[in-house]
SEMAR-77205 format. One record per residue (C-alpha): residue number from 1; x, y, z. Coordinates in pm, whole numbers, plus 50000, padded with zeros to 5 digits. Example, Ala and Ser with C-alpha at 12.3 -4.5 7.8 and 13.67 -1.06 7.14 Angstrom:
BEGIN
+-----+-------+-------+-------+
:   k :    px :    py :    pz :
+-----+-------+-------+-------+
:   1 : 51230 : 49550 : 50780 :
:   2 : 51367 : 49894 : 50714 :
+-----+-------+-------+-------+
# end
This chain:
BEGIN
+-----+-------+-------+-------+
:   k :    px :    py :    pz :
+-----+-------+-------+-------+
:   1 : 50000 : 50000 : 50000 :
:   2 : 50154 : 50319 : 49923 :
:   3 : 50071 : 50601 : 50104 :
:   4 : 50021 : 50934 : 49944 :
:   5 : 50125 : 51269 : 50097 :
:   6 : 49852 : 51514 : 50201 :
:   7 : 49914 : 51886 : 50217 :
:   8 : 49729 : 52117 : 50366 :
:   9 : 49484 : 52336 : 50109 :
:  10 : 49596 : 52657 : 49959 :
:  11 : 49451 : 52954 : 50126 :
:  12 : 49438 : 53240 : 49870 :
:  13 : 49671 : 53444 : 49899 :
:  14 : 49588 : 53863 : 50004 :
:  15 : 49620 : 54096 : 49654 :
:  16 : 49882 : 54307 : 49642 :
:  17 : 49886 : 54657 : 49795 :
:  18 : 49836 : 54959 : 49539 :
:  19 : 50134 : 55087 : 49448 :
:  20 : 50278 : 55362 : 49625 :
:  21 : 50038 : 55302 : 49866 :
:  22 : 50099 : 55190 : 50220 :
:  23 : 50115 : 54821 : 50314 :
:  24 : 49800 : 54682 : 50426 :
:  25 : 49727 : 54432 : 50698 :
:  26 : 49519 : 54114 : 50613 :
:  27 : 49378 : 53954 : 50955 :
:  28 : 49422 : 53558 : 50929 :
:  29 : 49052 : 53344 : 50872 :
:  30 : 49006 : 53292 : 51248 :
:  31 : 49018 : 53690 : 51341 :
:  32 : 48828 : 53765 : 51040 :
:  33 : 48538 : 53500 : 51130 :
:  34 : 48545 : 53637 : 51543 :
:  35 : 48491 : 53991 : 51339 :
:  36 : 48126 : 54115 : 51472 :
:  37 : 47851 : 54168 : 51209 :
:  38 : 47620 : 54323 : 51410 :
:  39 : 47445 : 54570 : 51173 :
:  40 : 47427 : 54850 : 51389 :
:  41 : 47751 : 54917 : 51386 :
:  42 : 47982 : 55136 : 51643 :
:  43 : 47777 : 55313 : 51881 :
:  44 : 47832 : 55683 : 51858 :
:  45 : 47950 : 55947 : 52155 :
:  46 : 47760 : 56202 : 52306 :
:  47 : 47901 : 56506 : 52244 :
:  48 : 47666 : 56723 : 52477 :
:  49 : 47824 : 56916 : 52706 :
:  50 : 47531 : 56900 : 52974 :
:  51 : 47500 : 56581 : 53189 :
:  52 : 47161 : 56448 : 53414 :
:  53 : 47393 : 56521 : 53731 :
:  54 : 47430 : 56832 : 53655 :
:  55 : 47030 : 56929 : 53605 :
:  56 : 46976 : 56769 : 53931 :
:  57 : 47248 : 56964 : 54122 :
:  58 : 47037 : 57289 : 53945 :
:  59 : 46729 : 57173 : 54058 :
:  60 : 46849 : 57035 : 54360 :
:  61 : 47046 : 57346 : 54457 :
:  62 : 46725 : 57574 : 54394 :
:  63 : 46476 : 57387 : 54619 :
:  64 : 46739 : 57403 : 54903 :
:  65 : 46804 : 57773 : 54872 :
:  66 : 46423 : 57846 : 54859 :
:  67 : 46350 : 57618 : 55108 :
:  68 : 46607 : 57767 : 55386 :
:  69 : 46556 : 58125 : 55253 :
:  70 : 46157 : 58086 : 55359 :
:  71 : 46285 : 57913 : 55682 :
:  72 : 46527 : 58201 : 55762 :
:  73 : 46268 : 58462 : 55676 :
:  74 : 45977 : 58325 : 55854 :
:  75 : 46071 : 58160 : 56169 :
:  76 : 46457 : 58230 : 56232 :
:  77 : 46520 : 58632 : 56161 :
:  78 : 46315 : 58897 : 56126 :
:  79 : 46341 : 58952 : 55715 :
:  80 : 46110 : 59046 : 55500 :
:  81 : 46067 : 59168 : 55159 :
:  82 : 46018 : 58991 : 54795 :
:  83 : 46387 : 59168 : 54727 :
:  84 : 46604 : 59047 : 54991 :
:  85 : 46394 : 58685 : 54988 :
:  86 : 46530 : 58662 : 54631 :
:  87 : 46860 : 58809 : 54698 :
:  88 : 46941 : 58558 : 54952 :
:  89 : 46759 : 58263 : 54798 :
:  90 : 47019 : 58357 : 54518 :
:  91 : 47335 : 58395 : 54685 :
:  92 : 47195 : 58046 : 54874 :
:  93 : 47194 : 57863 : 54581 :
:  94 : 47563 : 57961 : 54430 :
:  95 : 47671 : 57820 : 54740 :
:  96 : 47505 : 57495 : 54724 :
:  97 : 47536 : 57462 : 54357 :
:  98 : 47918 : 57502 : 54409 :
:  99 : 47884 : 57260 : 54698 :
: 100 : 47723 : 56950 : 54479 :
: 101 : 47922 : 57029 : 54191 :
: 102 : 48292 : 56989 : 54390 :
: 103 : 48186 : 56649 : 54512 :
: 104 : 48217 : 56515 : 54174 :
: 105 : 48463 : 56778 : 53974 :
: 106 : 48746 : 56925 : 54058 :
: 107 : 48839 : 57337 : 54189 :
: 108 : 48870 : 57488 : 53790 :
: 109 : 48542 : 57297 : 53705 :
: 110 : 48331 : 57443 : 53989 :
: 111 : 48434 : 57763 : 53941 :
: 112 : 48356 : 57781 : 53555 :
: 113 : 47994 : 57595 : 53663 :
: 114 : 47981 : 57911 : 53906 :
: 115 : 48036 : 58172 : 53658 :
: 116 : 47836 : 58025 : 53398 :
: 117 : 47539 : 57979 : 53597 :
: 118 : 47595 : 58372 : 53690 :
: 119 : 47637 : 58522 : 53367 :
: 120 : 47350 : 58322 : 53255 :
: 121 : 47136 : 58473 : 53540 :
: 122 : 47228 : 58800 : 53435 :
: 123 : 47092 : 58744 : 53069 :
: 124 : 46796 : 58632 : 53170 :
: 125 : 46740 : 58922 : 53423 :
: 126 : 46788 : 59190 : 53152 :
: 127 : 46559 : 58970 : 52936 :
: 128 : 46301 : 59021 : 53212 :
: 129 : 46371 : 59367 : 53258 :
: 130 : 46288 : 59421 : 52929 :
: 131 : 45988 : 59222 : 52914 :
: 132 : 45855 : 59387 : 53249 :
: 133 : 45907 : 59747 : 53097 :
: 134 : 45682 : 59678 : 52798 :
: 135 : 45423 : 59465 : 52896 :
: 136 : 45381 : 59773 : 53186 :
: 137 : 45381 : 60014 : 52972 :
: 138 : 45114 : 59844 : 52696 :
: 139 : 44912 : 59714 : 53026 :
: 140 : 44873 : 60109 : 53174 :
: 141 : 44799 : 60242 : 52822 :
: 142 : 44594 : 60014 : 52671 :
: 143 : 44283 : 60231 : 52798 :
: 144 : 44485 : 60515 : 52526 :
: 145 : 44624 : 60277 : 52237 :
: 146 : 44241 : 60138 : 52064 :
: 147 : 44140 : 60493 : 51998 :
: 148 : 44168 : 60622 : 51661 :
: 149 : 44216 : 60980 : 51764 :
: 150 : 44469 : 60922 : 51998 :
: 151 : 44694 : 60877 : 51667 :
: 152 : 44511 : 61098 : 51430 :
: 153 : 44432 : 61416 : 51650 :
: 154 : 44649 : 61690 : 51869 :
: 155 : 44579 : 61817 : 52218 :
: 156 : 44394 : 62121 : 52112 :
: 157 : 44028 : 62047 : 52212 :
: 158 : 44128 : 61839 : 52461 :
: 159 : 44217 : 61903 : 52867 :
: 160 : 44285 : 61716 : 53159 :
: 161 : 43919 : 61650 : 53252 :
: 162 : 43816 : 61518 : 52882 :
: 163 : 43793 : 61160 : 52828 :
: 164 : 44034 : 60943 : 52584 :
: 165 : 43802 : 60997 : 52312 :
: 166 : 43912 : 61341 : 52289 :
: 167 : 44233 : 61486 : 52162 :
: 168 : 44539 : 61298 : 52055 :
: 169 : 44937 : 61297 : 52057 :
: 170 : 44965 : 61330 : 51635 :
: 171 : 45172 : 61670 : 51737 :
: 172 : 45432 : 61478 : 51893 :
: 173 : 45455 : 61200 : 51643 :
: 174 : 45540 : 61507 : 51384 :
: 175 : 45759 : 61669 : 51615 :
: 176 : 45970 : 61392 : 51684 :
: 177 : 45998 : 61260 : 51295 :
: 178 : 46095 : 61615 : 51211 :
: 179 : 46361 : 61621 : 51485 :
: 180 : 46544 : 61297 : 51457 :
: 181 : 46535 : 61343 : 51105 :
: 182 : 46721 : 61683 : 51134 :
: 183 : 46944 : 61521 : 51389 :
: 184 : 47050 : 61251 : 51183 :
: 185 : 47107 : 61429 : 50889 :
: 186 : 47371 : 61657 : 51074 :
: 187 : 47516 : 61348 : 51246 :
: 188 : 47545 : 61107 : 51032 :
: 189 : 47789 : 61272 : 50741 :
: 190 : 47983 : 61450 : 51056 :
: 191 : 48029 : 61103 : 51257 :
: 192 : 48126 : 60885 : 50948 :
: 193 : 48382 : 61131 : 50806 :
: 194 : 48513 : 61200 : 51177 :
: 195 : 48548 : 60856 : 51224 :
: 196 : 48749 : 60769 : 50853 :
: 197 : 48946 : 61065 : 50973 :
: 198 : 49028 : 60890 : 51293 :
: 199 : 49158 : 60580 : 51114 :
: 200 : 49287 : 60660 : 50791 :
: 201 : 49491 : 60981 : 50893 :
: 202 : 49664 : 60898 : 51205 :
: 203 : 49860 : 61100 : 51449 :
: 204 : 49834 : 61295 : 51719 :
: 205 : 49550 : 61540 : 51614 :
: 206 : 49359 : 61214 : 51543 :
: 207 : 49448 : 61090 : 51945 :
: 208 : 49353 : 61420 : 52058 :
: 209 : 48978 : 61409 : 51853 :
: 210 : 48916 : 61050 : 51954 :
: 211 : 49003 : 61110 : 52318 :
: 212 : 48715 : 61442 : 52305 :
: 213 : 48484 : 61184 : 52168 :
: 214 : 48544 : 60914 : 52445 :
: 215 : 48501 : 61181 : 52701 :
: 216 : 48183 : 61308 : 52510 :
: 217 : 48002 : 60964 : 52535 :
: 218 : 47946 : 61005 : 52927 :
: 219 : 47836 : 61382 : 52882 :
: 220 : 47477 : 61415 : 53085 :
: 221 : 47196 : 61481 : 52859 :
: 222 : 47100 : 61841 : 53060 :
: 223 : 47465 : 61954 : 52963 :
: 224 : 47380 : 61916 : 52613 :
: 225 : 47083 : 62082 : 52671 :
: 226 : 47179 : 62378 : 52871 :
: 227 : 47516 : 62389 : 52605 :
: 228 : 47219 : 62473 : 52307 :
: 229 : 47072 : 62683 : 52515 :
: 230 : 47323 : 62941 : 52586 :
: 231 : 47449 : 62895 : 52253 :
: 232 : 47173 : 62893 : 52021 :
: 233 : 46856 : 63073 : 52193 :
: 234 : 47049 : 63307 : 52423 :
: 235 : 47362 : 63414 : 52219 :
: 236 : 47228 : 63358 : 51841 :
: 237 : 46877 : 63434 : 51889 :
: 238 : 46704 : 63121 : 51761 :
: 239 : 46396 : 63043 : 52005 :
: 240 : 46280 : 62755 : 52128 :
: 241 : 46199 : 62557 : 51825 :
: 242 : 46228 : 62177 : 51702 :
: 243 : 46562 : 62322 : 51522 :
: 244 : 46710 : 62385 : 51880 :
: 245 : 46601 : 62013 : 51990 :
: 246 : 46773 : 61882 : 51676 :
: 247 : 47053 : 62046 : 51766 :
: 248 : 47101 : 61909 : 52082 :
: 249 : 46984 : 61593 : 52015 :
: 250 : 47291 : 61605 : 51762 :
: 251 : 47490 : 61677 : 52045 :
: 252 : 47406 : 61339 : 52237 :
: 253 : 47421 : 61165 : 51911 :
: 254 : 47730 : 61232 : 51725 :
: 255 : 47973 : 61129 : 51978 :
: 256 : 47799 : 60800 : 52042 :
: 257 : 47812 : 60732 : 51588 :
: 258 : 48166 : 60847 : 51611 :
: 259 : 48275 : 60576 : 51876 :
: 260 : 48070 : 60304 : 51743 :
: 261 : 48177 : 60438 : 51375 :
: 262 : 48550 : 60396 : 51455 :
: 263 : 48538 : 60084 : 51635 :
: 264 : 48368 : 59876 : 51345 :
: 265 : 48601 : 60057 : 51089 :
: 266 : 48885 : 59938 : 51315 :
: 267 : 48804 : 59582 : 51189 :
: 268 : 48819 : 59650 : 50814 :
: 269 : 49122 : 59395 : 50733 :
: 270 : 49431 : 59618 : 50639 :
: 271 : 49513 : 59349 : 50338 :
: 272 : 49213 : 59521 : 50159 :
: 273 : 49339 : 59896 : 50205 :
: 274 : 49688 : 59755 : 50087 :
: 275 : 49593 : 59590 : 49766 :
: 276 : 49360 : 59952 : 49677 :
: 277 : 49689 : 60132 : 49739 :
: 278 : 49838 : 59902 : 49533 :
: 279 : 49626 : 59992 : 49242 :
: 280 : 49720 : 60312 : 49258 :
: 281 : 49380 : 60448 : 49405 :
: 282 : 49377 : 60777 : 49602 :
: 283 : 49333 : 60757 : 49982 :
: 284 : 48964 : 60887 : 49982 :
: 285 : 48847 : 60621 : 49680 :
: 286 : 49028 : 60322 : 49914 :
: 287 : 48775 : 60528 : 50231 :
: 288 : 48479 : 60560 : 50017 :
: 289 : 48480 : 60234 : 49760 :
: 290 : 48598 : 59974 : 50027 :
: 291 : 48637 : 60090 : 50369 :
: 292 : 48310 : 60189 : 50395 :
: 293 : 48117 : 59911 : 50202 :
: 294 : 48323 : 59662 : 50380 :
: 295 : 48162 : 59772 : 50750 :
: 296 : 47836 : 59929 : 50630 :
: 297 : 47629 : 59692 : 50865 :
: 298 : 47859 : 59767 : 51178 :
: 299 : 47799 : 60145 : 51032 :
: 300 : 47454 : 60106 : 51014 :
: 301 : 47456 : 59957 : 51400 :
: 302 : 47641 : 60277 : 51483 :
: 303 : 47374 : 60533 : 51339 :
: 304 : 47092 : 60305 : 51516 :
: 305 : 47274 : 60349 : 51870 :
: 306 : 47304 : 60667 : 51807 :
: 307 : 46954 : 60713 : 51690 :
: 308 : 46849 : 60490 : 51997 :
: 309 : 47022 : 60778 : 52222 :
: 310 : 46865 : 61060 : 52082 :
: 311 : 46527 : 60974 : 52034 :
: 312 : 46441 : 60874 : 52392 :
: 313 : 46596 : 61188 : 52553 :
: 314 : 46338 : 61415 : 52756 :
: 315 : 46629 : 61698 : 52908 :
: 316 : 46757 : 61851 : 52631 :
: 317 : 46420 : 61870 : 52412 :
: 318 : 46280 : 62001 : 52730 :
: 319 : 46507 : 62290 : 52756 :
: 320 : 46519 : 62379 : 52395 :
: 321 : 46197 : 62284 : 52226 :
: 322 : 45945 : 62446 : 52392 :
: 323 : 45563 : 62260 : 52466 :
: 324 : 45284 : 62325 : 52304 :
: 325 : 44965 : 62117 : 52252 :
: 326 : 44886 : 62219 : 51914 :
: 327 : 45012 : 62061 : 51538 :
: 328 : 45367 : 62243 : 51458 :
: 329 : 45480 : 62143 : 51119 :
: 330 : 45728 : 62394 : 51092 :
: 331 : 46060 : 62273 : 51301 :
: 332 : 46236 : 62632 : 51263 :
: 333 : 45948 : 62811 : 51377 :
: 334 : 45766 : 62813 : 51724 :
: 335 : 45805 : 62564 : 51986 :
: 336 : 45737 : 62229 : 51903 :
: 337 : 45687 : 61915 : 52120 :
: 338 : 45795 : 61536 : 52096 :
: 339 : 45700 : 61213 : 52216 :
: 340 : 45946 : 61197 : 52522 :
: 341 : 45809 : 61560 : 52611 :
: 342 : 45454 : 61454 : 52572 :
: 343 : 45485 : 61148 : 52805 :
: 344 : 45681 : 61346 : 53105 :
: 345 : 45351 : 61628 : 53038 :
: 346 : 45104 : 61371 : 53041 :
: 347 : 45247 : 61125 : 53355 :
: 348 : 45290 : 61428 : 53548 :
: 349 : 44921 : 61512 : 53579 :
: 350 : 44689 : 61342 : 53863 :
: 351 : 44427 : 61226 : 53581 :
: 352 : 44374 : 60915 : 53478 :
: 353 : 44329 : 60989 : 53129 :
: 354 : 44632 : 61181 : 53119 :
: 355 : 44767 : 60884 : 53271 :
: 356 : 44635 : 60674 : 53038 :
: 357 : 44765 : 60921 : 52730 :
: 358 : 45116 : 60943 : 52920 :
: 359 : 45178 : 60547 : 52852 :
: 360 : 45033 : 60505 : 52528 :
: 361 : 45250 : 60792 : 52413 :
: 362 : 45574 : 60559 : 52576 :
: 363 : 45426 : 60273 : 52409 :
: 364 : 45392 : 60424 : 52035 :
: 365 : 45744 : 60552 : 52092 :
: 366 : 45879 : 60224 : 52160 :
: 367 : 45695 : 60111 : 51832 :
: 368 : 45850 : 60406 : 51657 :
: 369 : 46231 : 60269 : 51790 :
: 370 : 46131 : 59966 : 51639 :
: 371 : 46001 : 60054 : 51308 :
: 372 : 46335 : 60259 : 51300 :
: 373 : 46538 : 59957 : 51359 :
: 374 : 46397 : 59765 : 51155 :
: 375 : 46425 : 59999 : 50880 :
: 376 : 46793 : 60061 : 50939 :
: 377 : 46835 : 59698 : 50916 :
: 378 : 46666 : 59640 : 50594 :
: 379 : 46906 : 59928 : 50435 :
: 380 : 47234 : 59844 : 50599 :
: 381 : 47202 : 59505 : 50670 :
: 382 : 47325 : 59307 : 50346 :
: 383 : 47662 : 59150 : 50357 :
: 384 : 48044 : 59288 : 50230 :
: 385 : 47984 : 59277 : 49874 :
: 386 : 47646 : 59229 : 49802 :
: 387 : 47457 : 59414 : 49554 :
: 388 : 47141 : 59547 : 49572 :
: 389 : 46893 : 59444 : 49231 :
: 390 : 46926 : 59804 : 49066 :
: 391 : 47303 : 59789 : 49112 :
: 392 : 47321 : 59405 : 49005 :
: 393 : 47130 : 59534 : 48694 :
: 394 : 47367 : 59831 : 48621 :
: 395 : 47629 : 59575 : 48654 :
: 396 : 47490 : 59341 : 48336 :
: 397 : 47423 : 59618 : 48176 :
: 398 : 47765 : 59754 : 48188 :
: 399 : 47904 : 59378 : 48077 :
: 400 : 47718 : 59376 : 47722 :
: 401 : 47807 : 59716 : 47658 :
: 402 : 48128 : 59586 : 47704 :
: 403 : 48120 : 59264 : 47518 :
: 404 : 47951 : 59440 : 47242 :
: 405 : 48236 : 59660 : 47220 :
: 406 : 48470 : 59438 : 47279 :
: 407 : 48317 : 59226 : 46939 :
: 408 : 48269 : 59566 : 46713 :
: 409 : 48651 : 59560 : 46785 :
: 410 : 48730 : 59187 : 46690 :
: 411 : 48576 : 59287 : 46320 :
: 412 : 48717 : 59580 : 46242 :
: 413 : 49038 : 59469 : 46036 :
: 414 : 49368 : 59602 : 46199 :
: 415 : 49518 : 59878 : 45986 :
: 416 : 49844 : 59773 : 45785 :
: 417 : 50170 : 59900 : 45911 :
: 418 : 50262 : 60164 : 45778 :
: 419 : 50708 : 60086 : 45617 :
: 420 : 50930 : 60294 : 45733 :
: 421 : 51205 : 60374 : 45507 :
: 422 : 51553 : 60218 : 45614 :
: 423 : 51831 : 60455 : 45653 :
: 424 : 52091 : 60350 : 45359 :
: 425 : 52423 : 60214 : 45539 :
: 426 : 52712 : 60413 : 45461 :
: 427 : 53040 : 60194 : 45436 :
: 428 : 53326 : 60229 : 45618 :
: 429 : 53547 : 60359 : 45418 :
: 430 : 53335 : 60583 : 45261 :
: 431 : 53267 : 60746 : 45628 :
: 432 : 53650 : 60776 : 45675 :
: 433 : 53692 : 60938 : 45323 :
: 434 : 53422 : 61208 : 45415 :
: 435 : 53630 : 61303 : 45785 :
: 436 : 53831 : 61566 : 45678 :
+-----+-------+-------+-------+
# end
């Protein structure tokens, strides 16, 4: 019997790796059978930055400091108050939120827990601030705000005694388009060029100016007042008029555009004003063509804080402007009132209807802010660049002018050069025989 050698099958061998590639690994049969195939496939990590432990210590932490802030004010010390119950209750629950959070994390971790939960805290109280001041003011005037007449009609057939049906606040919606309007335009051209001058012609006249303006920003609304006052109806003459409230409104406003002004243009990338320079454009086409486009929506921010400033202020109006409850169209002649005037009128009388007319006036001049804003945004608020339609449209207009021109120019035949006539070459010896 002769016995024949068995060998072992042939396992197939891996293909070779791509060339220049890098070597690649081939796991034997067994490790490639114990591979999983479970469909689902790697589970994936949660990326979330809050945990369930830390929603508990926040809830946890806030039912302890309420619960020993109303056992501290009712049966322990003799506190009372809604303030200082939610002042302690507060300062209560930092320290047992920092207590439950360093049983688990470290000294760096509790204290950015700490912070975050306070800055947080103070969001949400302006938020509620906010939210406090208008809902007041719509609750108290909504006995003003569903007449018609209150927006259609002045205050001259109407007196403290008359109900809401009577008379109106149309006088000081006038009055204070008319003087914002006259504000900004004097502000607006003076704060933008002030602030180009600040950046694009340095030195130290530009340090001095820009040191003025910072000190400007924290002048009190009466100065500006009382400054327009002796200036413009004492020395020059002018009267009380909405011209002299534009005025000093302009003086509240222009230092506030300036700062804001400089500060965004401070951010236009210098790379940009380099490569206009290096085109050979002037300093004031680099300012106009892409300084300015380049931060017109941190611009247009600028003229709305600015706006914002000047539009609310009751001091210097009051000073300079006069009251009167009749319609005064005329802002150069006579005195002439505005909505922040009107409200401090109306509030200060012991009528309820004046009352009443006192927050509705408040509440259509926060809808006036707003219509403002949101008018200022739809101008100013499209991106580095971007092109309005009519511009867009001058633009592809431009380009088949040019390409037109451009193929009118492909047909026309070049002219043929013109030969010049060659200078005839006068020999050497020639040259020598003509040198005396």
């Amino acid at each position: 019997m002769t016995l024949v050698p068995t060998t072992p099958p042939q396992q197939a061998l891996p293909p070779p790796p791509p060339a220049g590639g890098p070597p690649r690994t081939v796991l034997p049969a067994v490790a490639r059978a114990s591979r999983p195939t479970d469909p689902v496939g790697e589970q994936r990590r949660s990326t979330a930055a809050g945990r369930a432990t830390d929603t508990y210590a926040l809830v946890g932490s806030g039912a302890a400091a309420v619960s020993l802030t109303a056992l501290l004010f009712g049966w322990l010390l003799p506190f009372n108050g809604a303030v200082g119950f939610v002042c302690v209750a507060y300062v209560l629950f930092l320290a047992l939120y920092a207590l439950l959070v360093s049983l688990d994390e470290d000294r760096p971790t509790v204290v950015d827990r700490v912070a975050g939960v306070v800055v947080r805290t103070m969001g949400l109280i302006m938020v509620v601030a906010l939210a406090f001041v208008v809902v007041y003011t719509l609750w108290e005037g909504r006995k003003a705000l569903p007449h018609l007449n209150f927006f259609t009609e002045d205050m001259t057939l109407a007196g403290p005694l008359d109900p809401l049906s009577a008379g109106g606040i149309l006088h000081a919606i006038v009055g204070t388009l008319e003087q914002i309007t006259i504000a900004l335009a004097l502000t607006v051209p003076a704060g933008l060029v002030c602030a180009v001058f600040l950046n694009e012609v340095p030195g130290r006249f530009a340090r001095f100016v820009r040191t003025i303006v910072e000190a400007m920003t924290a002048l009190p609304s009466i100065v500006a007042g009382l400054f327009i006052y002796a200036t413009a109806i004492l020395a020059l003459g002018i009267g009380k008029s909405g011209f002299a409230a534009a005025l000093a409104l302009a003086v509240m406003m222009l230092p506030i555009i300036i700062r804001a002004a400089d500060v965004v243009i401070r951010l236009v990338p210098g790379s940009l004003r380099e490569a206009s320079y290096a085109l050979g454009t002037s300093r004031w086409r680099t300012a106009w063509h892409v300084v300015l486009p380049t931060a017109r929506s941190g611009l247009t921010t600028a003229v709305i804080l600015g706006t914002a400033r000047g539009v609310g202020e009751t001091s210097p109006v009051l000073l300079t402007a006069g009251f009167t409850a009749e319609m005064n169209a005329d802002a150069f002649g006579g005195p002439q009132v505005s909505l922040p005037l009107a409200t401090f009128e109306f509030v200060k009388s012991p009528e309820p209807a004046m009352i009443a007319r006192g927050f509705g006036t408040a509440a259509t001049l926060m809808a006036l802010v707003l219509l403002l804003f949101i008018l200022a945004r739809v101008i100013g608020g499209r991106a580095p660049g971007q092109l309005t339609r009519r511009q867009t449209h001058r633009r592809v207009v431009a380009s088949h002018r040019d390409a037109e021109r451009f193929a009118a120019r492909s047909r026309t035949p070049d002219p043929a050069p013109t030969p010049t006539r060659a200078t005839p070459s006068v020999p050497a010896a020639e040259s020598d025989r003509s040198t005396p």
